[in-house]
N, C-alpha and C positions, 0 to 999 in steps of 0.2 A: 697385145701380148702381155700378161704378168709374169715377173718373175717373182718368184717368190723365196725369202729365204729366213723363214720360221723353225729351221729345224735346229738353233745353237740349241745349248741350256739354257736354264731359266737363271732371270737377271739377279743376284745376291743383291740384296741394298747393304751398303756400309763399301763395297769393295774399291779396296784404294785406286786412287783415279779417277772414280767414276763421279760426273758433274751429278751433284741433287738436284737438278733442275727439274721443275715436273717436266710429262712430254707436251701438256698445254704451252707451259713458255716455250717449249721449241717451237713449235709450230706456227707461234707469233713471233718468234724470229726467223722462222723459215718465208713468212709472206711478209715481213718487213723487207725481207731480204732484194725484195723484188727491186729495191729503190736504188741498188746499185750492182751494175753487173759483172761485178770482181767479187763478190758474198758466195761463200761457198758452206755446207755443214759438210762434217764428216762425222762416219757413225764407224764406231767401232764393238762389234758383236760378241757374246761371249763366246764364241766359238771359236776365236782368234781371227776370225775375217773382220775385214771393214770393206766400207764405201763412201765414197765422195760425188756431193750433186752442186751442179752451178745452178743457185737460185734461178736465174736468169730461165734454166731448163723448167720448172716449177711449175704444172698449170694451175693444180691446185691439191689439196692434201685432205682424205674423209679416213674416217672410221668406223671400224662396223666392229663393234664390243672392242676387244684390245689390238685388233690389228691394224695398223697404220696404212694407208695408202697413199703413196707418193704416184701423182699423177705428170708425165712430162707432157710437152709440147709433144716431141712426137708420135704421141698414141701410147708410150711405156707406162704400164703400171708394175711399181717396185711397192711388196706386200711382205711386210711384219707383222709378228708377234713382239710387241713394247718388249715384253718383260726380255727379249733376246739383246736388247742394247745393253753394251755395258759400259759405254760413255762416249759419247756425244762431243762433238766442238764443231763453235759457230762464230765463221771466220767472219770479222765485222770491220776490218783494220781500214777497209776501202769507204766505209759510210760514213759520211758526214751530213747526218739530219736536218740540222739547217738551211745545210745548200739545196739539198734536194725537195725540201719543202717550197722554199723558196722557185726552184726551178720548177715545181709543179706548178704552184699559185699564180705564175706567168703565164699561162696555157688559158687563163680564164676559162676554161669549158661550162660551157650551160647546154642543156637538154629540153627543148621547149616544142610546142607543149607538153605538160607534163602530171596528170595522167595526156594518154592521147588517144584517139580512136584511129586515128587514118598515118598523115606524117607526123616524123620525129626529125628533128631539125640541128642538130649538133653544131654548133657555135665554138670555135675555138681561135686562140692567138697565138701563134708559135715564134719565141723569140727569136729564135735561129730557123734556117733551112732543115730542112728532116722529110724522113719517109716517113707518111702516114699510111695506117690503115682505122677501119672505126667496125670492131664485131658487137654482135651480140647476142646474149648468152640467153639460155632458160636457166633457171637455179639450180637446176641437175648440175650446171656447169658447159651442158652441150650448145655446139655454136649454132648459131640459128640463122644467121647470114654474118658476113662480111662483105669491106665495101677498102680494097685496096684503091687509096688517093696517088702514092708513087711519090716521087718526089715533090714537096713546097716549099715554098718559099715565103719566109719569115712576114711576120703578120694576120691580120684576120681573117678567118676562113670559114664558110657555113658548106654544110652539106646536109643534103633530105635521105632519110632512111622512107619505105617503104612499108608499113605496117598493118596493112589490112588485113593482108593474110595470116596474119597470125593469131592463135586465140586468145583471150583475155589473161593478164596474169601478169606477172611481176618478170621485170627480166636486165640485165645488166649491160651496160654500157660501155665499151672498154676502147677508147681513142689511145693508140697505140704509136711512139718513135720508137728512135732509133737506141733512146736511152732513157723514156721515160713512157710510163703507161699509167692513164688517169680512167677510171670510172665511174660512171654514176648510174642509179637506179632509175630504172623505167615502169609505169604502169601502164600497160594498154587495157583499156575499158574494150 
């Protein structure tokens, strides 16, 4: 289901309050945002409406000419026209980049082999207990399988994906907790 809500006025540039941030850097702070699940943006419209999204809800975010598409988790697409924001805030107060780099680079993930024709072999080390799951995408962004692990327990872990049937092409990897989701690219020959 879209909502859509393109009908403010068009955005005045200068208008006090309003963040110059282009909407490219939002949108790199919208999928930074991913790395911690207290990040929230808030948009506020010229129309006098706003709205508030948990990154965490995020699936992924496209454009078609000036309209913005925010894609959630549960199937919601929320549909702009750019020029109707009239200032933007990107609550960041919960990220701390270091840590969470750091708590990825712990996960060691590798994808082997890689191109592949038949299995794909996902490798990973989880410092702590956590739910896993391991999907993956075509570049559309649509899910092409998932493979719910449930709960494990800390340490190294492999799992085999299943890839014959699917056609040749590029497609993403996305090893998923409870608070941290790491991806890597796939090519199937």
């Amino acid at each position: 289901m879209t909502k859509n809500t393109c009908l403010p006025p068009a955005y005045q540039p200068g208008r006090k309050g309003t963040k110059s941030l282009p909407i490219a850097m939002l949108v790199v702070a919208m999928l930074m945002g991913k790395m911690s699940l207290a990040q929230s943006i808030h948009f506020n419209y010229t129309d006098g409406t706003n709205a508030s999204y948990n990154l965490e809800d995020v699936r992924k975010i496209t454009f078609v000419a000036d309209v913005m598409n925010l894609h959630l988790l549960d199937g919601s697409v929320y549909a702009w026209n750019v020029s109707t924001i009239g200032h933007y805030e990107y609550d960041e107060t919960s990220l701390n980049l270091n840590e969470w780099i750091s708590a990825a680079n712990a996960w060691e993930v590798s994808v082997f082999p890689n191109p592949t024709s038949t299995d794909l072999h996902v490798r990973f080390n989880l410092p702590k207990e956590d739910e896993i799951s391991i999907a993956l995408y075509d570049m559309q962004g649509k899910l092409i399988l998932e493979k719910n692990m449930g709960n494990k327990i800390s340490g190294e872990h492999q799992e085999t994906l299943d890839l014959h049937g699917l056609p040749q092409g590029t497609y993403v990897c996305r090893i998923t907790g409870k608070q941290n989701s790491i991806t890597k690219q796939v090519i199937k020959q």
